[in-house]
BAFITOR-596483 format. One record per residue (C-alpha): residue number from 1; y, x, z. Coordinates in steps of 0.25 Angstrom, whole numbers. Each point is the difference from the previous one (the first is absolute). Layout:
<pamars>
{pamar NUM; {Y; X; Z}};
...
</pamars>
This chain:
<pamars>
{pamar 1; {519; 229; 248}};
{pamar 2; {-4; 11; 11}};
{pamar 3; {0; -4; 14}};
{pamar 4; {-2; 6; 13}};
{pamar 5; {-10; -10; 3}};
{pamar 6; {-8; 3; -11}};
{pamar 7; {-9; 11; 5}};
{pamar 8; {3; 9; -12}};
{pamar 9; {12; 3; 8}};
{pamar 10; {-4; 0; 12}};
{pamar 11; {5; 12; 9}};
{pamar 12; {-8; 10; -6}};
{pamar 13; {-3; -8; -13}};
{pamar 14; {-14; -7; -3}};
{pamar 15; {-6; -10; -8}};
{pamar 16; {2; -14; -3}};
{pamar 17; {-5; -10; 8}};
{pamar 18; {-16; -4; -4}};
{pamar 19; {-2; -11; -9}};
{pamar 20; {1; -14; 5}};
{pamar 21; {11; 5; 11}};
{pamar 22; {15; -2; 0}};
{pamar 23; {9; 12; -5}};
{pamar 24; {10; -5; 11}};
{pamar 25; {-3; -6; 13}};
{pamar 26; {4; -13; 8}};
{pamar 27; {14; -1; 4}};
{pamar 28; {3; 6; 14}};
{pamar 29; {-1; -15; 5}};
{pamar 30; {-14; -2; -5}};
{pamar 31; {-5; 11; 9}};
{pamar 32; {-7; -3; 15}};
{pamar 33; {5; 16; 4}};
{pamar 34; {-13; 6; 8}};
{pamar 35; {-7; -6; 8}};
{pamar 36; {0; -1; 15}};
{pamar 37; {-4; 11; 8}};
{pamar 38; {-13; 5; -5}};
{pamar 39; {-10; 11; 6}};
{pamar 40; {3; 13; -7}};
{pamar 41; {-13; 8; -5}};
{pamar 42; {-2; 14; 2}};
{pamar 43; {6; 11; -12}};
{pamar 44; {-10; -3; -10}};
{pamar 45; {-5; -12; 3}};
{pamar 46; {9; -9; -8}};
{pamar 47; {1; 10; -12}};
{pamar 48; {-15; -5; -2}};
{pamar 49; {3; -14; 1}};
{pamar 50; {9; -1; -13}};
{pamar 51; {-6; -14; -3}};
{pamar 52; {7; -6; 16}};
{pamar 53; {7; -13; -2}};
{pamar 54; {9; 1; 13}};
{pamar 55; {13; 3; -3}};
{pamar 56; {0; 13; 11}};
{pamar 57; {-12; 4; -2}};
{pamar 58; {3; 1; -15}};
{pamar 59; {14; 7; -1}};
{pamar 60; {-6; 11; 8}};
{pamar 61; {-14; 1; -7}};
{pamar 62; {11; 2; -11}};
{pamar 63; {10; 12; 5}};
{pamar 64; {-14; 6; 9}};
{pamar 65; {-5; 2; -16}};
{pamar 66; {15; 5; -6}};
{pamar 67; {1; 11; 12}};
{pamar 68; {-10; 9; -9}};
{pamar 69; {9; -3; -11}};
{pamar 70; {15; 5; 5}};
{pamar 71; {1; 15; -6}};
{pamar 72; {13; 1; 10}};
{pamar 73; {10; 0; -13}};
{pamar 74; {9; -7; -6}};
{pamar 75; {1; -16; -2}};
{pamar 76; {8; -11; 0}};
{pamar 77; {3; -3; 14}};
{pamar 78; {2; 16; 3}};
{pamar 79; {11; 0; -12}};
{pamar 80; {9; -9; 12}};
{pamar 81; {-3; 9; 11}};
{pamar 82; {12; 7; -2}};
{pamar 83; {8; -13; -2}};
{pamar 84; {-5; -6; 13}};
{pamar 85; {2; 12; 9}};
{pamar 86; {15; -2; -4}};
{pamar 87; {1; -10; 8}};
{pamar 88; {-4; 6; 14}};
{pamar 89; {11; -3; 12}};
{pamar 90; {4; 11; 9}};
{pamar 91; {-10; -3; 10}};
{pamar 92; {-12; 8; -4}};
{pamar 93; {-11; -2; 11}};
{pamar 94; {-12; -10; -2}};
{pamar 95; {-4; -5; -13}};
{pamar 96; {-10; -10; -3}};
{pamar 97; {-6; -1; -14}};
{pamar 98; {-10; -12; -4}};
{pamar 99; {-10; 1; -9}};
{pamar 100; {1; 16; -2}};
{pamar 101; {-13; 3; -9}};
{pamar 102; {-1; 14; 0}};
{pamar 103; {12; 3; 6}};
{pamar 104; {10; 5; -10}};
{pamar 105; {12; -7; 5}};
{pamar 106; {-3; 2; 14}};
{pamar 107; {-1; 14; -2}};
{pamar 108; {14; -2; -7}};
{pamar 109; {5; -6; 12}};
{pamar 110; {-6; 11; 8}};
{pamar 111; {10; 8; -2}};
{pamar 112; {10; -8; 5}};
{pamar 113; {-4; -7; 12}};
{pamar 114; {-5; 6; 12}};
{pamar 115; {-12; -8; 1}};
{pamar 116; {-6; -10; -12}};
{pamar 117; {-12; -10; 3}};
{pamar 118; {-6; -4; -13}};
{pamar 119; {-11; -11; -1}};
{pamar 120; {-8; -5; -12}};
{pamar 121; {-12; -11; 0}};
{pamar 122; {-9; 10; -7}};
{pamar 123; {-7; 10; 9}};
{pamar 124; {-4; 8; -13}};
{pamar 125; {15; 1; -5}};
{pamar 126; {4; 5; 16}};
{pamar 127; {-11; 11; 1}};
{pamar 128; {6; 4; -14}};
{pamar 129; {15; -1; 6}};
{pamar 130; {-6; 9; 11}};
{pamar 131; {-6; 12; -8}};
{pamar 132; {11; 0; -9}};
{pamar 133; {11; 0; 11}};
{pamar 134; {-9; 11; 9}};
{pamar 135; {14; 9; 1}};
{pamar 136; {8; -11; 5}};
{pamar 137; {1; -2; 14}};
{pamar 138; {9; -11; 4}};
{pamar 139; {-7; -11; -9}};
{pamar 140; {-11; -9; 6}};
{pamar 141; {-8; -5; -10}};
{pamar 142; {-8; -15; 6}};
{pamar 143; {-8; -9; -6}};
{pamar 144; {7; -15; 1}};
{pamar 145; {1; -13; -5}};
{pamar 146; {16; -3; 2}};
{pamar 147; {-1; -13; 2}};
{pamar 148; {-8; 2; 12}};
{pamar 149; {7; 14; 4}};
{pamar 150; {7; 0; 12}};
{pamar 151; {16; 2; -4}};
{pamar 152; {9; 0; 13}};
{pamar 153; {14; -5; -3}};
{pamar 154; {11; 10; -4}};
{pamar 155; {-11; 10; 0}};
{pamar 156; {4; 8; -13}};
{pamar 157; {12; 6; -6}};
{pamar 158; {-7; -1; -14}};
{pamar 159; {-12; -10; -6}};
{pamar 160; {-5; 3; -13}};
{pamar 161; {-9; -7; -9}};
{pamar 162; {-5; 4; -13}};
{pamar 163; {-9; -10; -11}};
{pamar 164; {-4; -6; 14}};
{pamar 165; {7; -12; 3}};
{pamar 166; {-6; -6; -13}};
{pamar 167; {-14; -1; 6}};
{pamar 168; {8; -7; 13}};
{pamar 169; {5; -13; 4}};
{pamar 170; {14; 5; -5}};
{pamar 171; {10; -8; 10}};
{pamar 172; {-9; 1; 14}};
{pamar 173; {-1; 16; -4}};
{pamar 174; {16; 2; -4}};
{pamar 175; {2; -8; 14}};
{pamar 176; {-9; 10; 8}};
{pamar 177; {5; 11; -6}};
{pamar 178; {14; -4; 2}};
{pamar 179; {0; -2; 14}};
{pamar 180; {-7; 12; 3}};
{pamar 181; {10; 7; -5}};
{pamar 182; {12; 6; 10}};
{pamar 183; {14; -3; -1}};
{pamar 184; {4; 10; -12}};
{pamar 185; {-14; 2; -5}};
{pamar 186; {-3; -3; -14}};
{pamar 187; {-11; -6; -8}};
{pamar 188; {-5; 5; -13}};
{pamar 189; {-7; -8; -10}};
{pamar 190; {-8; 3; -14}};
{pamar 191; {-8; -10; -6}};
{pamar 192; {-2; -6; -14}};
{pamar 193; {3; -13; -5}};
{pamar 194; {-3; -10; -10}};
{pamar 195; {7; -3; -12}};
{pamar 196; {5; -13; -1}};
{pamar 197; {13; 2; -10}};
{pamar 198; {3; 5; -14}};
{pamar 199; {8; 11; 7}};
{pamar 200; {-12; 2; 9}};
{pamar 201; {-9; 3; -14}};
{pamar 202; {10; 8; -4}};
{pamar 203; {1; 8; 11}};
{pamar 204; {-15; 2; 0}};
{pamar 205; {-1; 5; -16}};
{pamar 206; {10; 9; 4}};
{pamar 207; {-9; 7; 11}};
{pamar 208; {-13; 0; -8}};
{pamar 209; {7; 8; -9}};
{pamar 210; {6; 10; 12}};
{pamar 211; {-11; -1; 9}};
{pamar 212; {-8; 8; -12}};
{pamar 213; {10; 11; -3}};
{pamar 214; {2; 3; 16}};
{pamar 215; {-16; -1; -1}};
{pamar 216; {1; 10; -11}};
{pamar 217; {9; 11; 8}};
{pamar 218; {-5; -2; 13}};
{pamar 219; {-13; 1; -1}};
{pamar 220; {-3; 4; -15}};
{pamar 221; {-7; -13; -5}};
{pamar 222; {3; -14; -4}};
{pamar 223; {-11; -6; 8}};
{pamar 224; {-7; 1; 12}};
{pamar 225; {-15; 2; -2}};
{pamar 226; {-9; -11; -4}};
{pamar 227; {-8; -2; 15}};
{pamar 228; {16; 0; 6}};
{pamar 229; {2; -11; -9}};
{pamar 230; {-9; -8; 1}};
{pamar 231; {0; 0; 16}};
{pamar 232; {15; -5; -1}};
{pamar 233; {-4; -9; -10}};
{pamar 234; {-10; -6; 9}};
{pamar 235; {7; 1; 13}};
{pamar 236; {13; -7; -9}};
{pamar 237; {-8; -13; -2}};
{pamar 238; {3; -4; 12}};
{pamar 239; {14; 5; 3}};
{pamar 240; {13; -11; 2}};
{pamar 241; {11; 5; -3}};
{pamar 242; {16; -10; 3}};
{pamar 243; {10; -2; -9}};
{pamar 244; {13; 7; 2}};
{pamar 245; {6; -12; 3}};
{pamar 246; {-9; -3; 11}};
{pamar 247; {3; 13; 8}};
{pamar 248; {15; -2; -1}};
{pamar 249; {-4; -14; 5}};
{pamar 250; {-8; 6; 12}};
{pamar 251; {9; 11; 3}};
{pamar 252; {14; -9; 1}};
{pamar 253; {-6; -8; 9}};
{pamar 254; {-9; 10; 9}};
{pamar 255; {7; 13; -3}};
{pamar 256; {17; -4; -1}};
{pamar 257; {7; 11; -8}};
{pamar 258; {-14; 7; -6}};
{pamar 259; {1; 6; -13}};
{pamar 260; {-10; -4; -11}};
{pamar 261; {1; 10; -10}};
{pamar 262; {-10; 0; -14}};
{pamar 263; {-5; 12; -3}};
{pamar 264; {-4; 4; -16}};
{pamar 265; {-17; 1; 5}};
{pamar 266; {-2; -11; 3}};
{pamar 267; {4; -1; 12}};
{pamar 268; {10; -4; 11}};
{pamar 269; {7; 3; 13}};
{pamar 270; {5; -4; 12}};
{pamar 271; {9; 6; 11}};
{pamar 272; {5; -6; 12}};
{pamar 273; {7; 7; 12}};
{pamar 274; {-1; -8; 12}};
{pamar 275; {15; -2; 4}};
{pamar 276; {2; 8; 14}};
</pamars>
């Protein structure tokens, strides 16, 4: 049965995990999160490292290697922007985005908000974000590991977050977000999550069969060439995705009156105003 944790359907596709590895990871409670603050290498230096055992160091070394690999076109977290932007409150002036890669989103948001900060742990996936978003003026793109990035409370009208919060310790980084939102501000959320019911398995055949066809109009293929796939695949391994129930479970109790919604890619979202 196809499932998102499986790196043949990763975001933009790949190959099976290697022999002798699982084809779906630990439960969310099996992970340790990253680890603590860590010195941050200078662009290029993890990307040689690929072999660095240190949770950091490795989920950079990671996303420093799949900068070179975004072509800037359609995938599975790009087919929700439009959804996501929806859900934008009136007040429209600073917008944080966490985890922003090579910027798609932000630039999204860019057209909203007067000002958008976006921060990603990989310095090669921000000097990417950077060239790509040369003609737009009011987005700041910084290199930043969140959980040491300094978020004043009530901050930010809007917070978003895109395959990130996976690669986090889920309830210290929602209650961050959360309070650094202001009083009307909303939080956006994408991530991916793991199977865990027959509806779940369901779900996820039903998306191998779309993600495809979308993959087939989009971008006139049914795959992602084989280099792209295998650097997902790799970069997969270590990934820890929650149940579904988990993040309703963290969100009544952090985040009362969120909506958890599951989307057909393999994925979910989350959408939290802070009450005023």
């Amino acid at each position: 049965m196809p499932d998102p944790h499986d790196s043949a359907f990763y975001p933009y596709g790949g190959l099976k995990p290697a022999a002798g590895t699982s084809g779906s990871p630990p439960s969310r409670a099996a992970s340790t999160g990253l680890a603590a603050s860590q010195p941050i290498p200078a662009a290029g230096t993890a990307s040689r490292c690929l072999n660095v055992t240190d949770p950091t160091l490795r989920t950079q070394a990671d996303f420093d290697r799949l900068a070179a690999l975004d072509d800037a076109g359609w995938d599975h977290n790009r087919h929700y922007h439009a959804f996501l932007l929806r859900h934008l409150t009136r007040d429209r002036s600073i917008a944080l985005e966490v985890g922003c890669g090579t910027g798609a989103f932000a630039r999204a948001l860019a057209r909203h908000f007067r000002r958008v900060t976006a921060i990603d742990l990989s310095p090669e996936m921000v000097r990417r974000a950077r060239d790509l978003s040369a003609a737009v003026d009011n987005v700041e793109f910084r290199q930043a590991d969140i959980r040491t990035f300094d978020l004043p409370p009530a901050a930010y009208d809007c917070i978003a977050t895109l395959a990130t919060l996976h690669h986090l310790p889920m309830e210290e980084t929602l209650a961050r977000l959360g309070a650094a939102l202001r009083p009307g501000g909303v939080l956006l959320v994408l991530d991916l999550y793991r199977p865990a019911t027959l509806v779940d398995r369901g779900w996820s055949a039903s998306a191998a069969v779309v993600s495809t066809l979308l993959r087939a109009w989009k971008v006139r293929r049914l795959r992602p060439p084989p280099h792209v796939r295998r650097a997902w695949a790799e970069h997969a391994r270590h990934d820890v995705y929650p149940t579904l129930a988990e993040v309703h479970s963290l969100a009544e109790r952090l985040l009362p009156g969120a909506s958890v919604r599951r989307h057909l890619l393999w994925r979910y979202s989350l959408v939290w105003r802070r009450r005023v």
